[in-house]
C-alpha positions as CSV (number, residue, x, y, z in Angstrom):
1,X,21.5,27.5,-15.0
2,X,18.5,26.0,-16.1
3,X,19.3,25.0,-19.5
4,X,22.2,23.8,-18.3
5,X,20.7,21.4,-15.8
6,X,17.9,20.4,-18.4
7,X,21.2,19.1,-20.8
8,X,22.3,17.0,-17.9
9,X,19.0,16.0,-16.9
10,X,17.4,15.7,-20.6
11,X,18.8,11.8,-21.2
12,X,17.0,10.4,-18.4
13,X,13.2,12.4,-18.3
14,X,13.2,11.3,-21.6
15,X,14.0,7.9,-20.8
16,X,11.0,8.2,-18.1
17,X,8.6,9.8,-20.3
18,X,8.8,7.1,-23.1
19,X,8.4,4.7,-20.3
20,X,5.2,6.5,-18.5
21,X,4.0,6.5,-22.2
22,X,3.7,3.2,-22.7
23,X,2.8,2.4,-19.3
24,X,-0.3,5.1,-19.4
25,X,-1.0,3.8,-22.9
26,X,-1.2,0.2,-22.1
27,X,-3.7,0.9,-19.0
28,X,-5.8,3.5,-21.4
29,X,-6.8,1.0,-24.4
30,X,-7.2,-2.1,-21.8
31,X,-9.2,-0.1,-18.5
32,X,-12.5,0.3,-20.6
33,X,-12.4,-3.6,-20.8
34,X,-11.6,-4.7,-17.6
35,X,-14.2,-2.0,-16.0
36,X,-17.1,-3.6,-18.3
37,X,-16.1,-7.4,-17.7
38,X,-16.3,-6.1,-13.8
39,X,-19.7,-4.1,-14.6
40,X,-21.2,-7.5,-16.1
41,X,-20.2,-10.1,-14.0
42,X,-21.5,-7.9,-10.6
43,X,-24.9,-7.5,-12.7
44,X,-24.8,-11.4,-13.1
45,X,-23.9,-12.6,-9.7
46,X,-26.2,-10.5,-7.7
47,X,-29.1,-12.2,-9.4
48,X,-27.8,-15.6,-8.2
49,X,-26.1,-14.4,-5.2
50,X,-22.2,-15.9,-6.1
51,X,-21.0,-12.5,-6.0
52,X,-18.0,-14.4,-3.9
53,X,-17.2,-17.0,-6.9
54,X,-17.4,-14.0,-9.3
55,X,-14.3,-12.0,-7.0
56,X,-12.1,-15.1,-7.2
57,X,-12.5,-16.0,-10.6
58,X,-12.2,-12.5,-12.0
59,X,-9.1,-11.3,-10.3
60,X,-7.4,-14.5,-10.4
61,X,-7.7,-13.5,-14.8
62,X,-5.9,-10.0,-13.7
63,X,-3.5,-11.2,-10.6
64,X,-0.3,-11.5,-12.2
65,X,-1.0,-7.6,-13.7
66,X,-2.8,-6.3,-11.1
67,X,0.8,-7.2,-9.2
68,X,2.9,-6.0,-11.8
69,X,1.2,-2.6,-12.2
70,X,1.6,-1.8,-8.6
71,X,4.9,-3.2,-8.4
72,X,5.9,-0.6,-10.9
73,X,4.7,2.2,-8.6
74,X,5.9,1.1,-5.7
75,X,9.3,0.8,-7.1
76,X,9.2,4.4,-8.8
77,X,9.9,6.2,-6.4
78,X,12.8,4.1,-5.1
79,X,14.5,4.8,-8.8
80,X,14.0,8.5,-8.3
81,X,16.0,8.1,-5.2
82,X,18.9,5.7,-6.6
83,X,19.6,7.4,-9.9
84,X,18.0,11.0,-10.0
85,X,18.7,12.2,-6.2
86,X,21.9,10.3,-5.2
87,X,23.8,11.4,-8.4
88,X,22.9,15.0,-8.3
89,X,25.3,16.1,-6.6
90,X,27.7,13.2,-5.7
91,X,28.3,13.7,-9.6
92,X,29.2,17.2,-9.3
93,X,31.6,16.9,-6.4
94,X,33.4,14.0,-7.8
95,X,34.3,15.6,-10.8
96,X,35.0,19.0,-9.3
97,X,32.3,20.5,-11.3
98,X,30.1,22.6,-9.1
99,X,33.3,24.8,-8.4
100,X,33.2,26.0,-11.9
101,X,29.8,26.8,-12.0
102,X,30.0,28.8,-8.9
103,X,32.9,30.7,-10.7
104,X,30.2,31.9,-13.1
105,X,28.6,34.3,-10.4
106,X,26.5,30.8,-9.9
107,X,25.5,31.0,-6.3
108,X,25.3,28.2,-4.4
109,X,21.6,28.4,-3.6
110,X,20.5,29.4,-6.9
111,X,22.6,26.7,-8.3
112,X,20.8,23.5,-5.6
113,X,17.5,25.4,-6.1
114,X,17.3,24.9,-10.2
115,X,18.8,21.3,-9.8
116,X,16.2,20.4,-6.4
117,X,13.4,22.1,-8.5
118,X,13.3,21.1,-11.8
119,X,14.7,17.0,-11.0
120,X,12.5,17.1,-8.2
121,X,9.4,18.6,-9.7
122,X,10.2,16.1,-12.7
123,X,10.0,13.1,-10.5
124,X,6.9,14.6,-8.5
125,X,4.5,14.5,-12.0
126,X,6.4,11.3,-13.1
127,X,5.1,9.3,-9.5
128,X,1.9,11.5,-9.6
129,X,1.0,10.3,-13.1
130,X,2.2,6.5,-12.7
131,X,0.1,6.1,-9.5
132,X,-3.3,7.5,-10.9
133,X,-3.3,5.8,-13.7
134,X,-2.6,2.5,-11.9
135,X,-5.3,3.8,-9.5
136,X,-7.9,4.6,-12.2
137,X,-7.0,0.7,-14.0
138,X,-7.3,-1.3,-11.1
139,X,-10.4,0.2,-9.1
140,X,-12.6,-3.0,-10.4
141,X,-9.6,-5.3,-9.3
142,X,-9.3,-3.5,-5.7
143,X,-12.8,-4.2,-5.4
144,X,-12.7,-7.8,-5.8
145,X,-9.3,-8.8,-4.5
146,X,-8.7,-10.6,-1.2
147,X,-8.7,-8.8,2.2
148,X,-4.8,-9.0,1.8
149,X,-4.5,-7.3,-1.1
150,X,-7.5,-4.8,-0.7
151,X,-7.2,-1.4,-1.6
152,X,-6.5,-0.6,2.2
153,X,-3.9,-3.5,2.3
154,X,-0.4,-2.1,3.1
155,X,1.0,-3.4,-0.1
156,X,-1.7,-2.2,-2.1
157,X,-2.3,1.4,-0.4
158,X,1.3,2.8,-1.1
159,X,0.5,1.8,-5.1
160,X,-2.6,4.0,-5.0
161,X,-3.9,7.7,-4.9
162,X,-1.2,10.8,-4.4
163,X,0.6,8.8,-2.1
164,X,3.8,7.9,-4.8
165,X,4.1,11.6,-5.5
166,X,4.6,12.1,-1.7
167,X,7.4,9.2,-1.4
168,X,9.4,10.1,-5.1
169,X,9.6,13.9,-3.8
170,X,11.0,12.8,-0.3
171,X,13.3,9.9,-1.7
172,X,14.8,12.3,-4.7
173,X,15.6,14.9,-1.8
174,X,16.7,12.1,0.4
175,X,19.1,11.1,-2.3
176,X,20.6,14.5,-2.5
177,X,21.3,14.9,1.3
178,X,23.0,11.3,1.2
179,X,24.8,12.5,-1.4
180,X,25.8,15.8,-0.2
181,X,26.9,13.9,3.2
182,X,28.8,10.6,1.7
183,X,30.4,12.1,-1.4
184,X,30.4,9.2,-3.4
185,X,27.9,7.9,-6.0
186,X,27.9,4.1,-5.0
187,X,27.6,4.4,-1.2
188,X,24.9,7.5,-1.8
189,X,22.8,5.5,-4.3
190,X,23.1,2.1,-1.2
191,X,22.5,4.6,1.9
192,X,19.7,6.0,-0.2
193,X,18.2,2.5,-0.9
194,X,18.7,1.1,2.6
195,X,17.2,4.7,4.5
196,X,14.0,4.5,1.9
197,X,13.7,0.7,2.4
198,X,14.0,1.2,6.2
199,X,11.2,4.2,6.1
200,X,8.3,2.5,3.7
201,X,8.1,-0.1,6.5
202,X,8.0,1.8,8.9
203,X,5.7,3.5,8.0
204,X,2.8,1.0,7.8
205,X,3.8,-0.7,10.6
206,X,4.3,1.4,13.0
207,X,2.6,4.7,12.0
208,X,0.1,4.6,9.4
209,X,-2.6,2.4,12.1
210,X,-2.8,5.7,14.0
211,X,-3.1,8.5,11.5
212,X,-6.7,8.3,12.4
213,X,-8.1,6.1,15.8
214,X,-8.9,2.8,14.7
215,X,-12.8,1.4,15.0
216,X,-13.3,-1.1,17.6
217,X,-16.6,-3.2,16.8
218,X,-17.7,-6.8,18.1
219,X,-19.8,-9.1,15.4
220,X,-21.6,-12.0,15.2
221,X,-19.6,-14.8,13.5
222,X,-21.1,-15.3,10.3
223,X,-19.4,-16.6,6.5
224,X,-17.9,-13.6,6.1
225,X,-15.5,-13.5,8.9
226,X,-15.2,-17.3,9.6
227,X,-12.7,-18.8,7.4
228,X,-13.5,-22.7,8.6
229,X,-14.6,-24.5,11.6
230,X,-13.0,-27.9,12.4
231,X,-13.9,-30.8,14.5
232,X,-11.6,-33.3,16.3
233,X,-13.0,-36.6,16.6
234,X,-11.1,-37.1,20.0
235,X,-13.0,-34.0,21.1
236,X,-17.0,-34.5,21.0
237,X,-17.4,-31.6,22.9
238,X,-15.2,-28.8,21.2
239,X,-15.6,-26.9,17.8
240,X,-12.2,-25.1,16.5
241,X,-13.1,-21.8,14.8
242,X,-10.7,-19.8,13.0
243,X,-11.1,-16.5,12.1
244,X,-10.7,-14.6,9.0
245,X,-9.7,-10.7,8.9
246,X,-12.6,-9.6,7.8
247,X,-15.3,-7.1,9.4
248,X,-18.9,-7.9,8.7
249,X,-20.2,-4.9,7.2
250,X,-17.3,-3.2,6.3
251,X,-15.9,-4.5,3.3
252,X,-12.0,-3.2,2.4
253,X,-11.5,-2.7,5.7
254,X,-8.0,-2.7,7.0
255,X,-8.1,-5.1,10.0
256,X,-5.6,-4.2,12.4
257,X,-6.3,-7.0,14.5
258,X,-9.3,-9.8,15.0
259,X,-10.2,-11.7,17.9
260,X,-12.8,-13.5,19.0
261,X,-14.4,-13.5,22.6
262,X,-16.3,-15.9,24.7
263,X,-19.2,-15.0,26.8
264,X,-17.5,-13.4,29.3
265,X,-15.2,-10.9,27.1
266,X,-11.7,-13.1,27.3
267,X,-10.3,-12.7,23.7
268,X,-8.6,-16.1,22.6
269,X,-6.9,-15.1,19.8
270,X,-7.9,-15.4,15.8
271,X,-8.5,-19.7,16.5
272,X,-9.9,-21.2,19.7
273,X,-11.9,-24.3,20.4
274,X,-15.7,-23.6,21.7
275,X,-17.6,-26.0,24.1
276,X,-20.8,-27.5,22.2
277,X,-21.3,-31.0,21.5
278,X,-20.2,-32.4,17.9
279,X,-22.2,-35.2,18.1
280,X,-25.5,-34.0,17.7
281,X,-27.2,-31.1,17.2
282,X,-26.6,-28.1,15.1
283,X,-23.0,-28.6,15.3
284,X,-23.0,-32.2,14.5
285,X,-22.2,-33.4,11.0
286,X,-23.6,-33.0,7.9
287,X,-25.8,-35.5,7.6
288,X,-26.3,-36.7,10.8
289,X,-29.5,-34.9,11.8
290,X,-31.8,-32.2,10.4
291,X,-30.2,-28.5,11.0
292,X,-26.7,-29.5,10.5
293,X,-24.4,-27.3,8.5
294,X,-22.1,-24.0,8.9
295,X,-24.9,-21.7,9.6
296,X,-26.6,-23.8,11.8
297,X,-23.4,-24.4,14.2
298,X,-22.4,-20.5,14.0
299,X,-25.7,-19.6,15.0
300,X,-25.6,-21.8,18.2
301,X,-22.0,-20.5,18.7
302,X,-23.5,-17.1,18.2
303,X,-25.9,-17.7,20.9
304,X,-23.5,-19.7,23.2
305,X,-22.0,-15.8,23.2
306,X,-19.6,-16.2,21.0
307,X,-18.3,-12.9,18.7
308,X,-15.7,-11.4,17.0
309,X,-14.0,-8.2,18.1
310,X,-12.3,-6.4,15.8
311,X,-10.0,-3.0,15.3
312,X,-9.6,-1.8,12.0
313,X,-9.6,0.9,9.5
314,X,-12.7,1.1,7.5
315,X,-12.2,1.7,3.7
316,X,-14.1,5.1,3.7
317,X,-11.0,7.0,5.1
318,X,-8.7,5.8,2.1
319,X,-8.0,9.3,0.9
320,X,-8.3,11.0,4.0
321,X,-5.0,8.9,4.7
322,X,-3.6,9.7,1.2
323,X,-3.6,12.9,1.8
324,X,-2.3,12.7,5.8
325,X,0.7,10.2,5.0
326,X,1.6,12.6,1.7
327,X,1.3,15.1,3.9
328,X,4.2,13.6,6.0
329,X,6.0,13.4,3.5
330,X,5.8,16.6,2.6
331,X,6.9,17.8,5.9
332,X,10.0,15.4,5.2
333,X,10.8,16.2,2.3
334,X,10.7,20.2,2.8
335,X,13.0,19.4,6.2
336,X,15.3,17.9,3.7
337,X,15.3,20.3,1.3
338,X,16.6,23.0,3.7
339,X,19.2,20.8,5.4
340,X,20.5,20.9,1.5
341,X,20.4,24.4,1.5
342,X,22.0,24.5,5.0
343,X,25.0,22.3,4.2
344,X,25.7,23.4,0.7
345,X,26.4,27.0,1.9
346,X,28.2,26.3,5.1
347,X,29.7,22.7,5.2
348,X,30.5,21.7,1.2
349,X,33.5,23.0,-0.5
């Protein structure tokens, strides 16, 4: 049984391999590089503090594959699920197949164990190895990139750590129970696509936030979590301040959501318009008096009362959520495996 699912199976591991191979290679000979261009320009902007110029400039060199790489993982395990798991058996049935094999003293659960196992296991070590190397290429990009696209970042986190070996092993399983259910290659590999689809989202959205609580936290406006002020000549007496989702202190944070808060605790949202004059003092501008500037104006903003509140994910439990959300998986995918098991001895003929 297993050589016999290792000749149907041998066509597209290979396929996979050659392509991990290349992949892996590619990261290998051009890693050391990127990692020293990071280590020297972090040595060179902390001496003249435009650490922030150095972030831009450097991943806007790397953006396009820094995107492409994580692309690649993210859509891995998607593949598993389309033309690994939905075929498995949809093949099988629709060519009458599986009938003659269990004709061969064959049973059915040895027969779905080899096929889960081996496939399965396959796609495991394929997602496993895909998403570390990714992980080990781009840690001096995920330092430097924006706050969207920070290591933490929704997009970014699935592309990273253990994670893909979670979501190929539950999307090749899912494939199979599709398949087992619809009967039909097609509709399997579009159920498969749209269930998977339907679940990725899902899951940052609506339950990755509380794997852990979230920190709550209220900051002084500063740079960092400011991204502009503005000021309407028909309103002398108001300064528009807009937030930026970024916690002071807490760099790669996942900000869940930012507000900021007036004296007397009322959040107005991540914009609002604070009561100082804009005609002189440290608010006024540039050039007008002594004092004027950015920092000057957050500071008396600061002391009008002024803060940010935050909620967010700090960066420091990144793995700890790697190995919780794989975890899930897990528990999916094992729930999955043994409604195969269930069905393919009692319900498929």
């Amino acid at each position: 049984m297993i050589w016999l699912t290792w000749r149907q199976f041998r066509g597209s591991a290979t396929m996979m391999a050659a392509a991990l191979l290349v992949l892996v290679a590619t990261l290998a000979l051009t890693g050391p590089d990127l990692a020293s261009g990071y280590s020297t320009g972090i040595t060179a902007c902390t001496q003249d503090d435009s650490c922030d110029r150095f972030y831009d400039r450097f991943f806007g060199e790397y953006d396009l594959p820094f995107m492409a790489v994580s692309l690649v993982v993210l859509l891995l395990p998607a593949l598993v699920g389309l033309f690994w798991g939905a075929p498995l058996i949809t093949r099988e049935l629709e060519t009458g197949t599986h009938l003659l094999v269990w004709n061969q003293s064959i049973t059915r659960g040895r027969w779905l164990a080899v096929k889960l196992g081996l496939t399965g296991l396959t796609a495991m070590a394929a997602a496993g190895v895909c998403g570390l190397a990714v992980t080990w290429w781009s840690a001096p990009l995920d330092k430097s990139a924006a706050p969207d696209l920070a290591l933490m970042a929704p997009l970014v986190f699935g592309a990273r750590g253990i994670a893909p070996m979670g979501y190929a092993a539950f999307a090749f399983v899912l494939g199979v129970a599709v398949g087992m259910l619809v009967r039909r290659t097609l509709a399997a590999m579009a159920l498969t696509l749209a269930v998977f689809v339907a679940i990725q989202l899902a899951m940052p959205l609506l339950v990755r936030p509380h794997l852990m609580p979230p920190v709550t936290g209220t900051f002084e406006l500063s740079k960092t979590n400011v991204d502009g002020i503005g000021i309407n000549r028909d309103e002398t007496q108001f300064v528009h301040i807009l937030l930026d989702s970024v916690v002071p202190g807490h760099a790669g944070a996942w900000v869940l959501s930012s507000e900021l808060v007036d004296p007397s605790g009322r959040a107005s949202g991540v914009e609002a318009a604070v009561k100082t004059s804009t005609t002189s003092g440290p608010c006024a501008p540039p050039g007008s008096g002594p004092g004027q500037g950015m920092d000057s104006c957050l500071a008396e903003i600061n002391r009008l009362g002024y803060r940010q509140q935050a909620t967010y994910q700090p960066l420091e439990r990144f793995w700890p959520f790697q190995w919780i959300e794989t975890g899930i998986y897990a528990l999916l995918t094992v729930g999955l495996t043994w409604f195969c098991f269930w069905w393919v001895r009692r319900r498929l003929s």
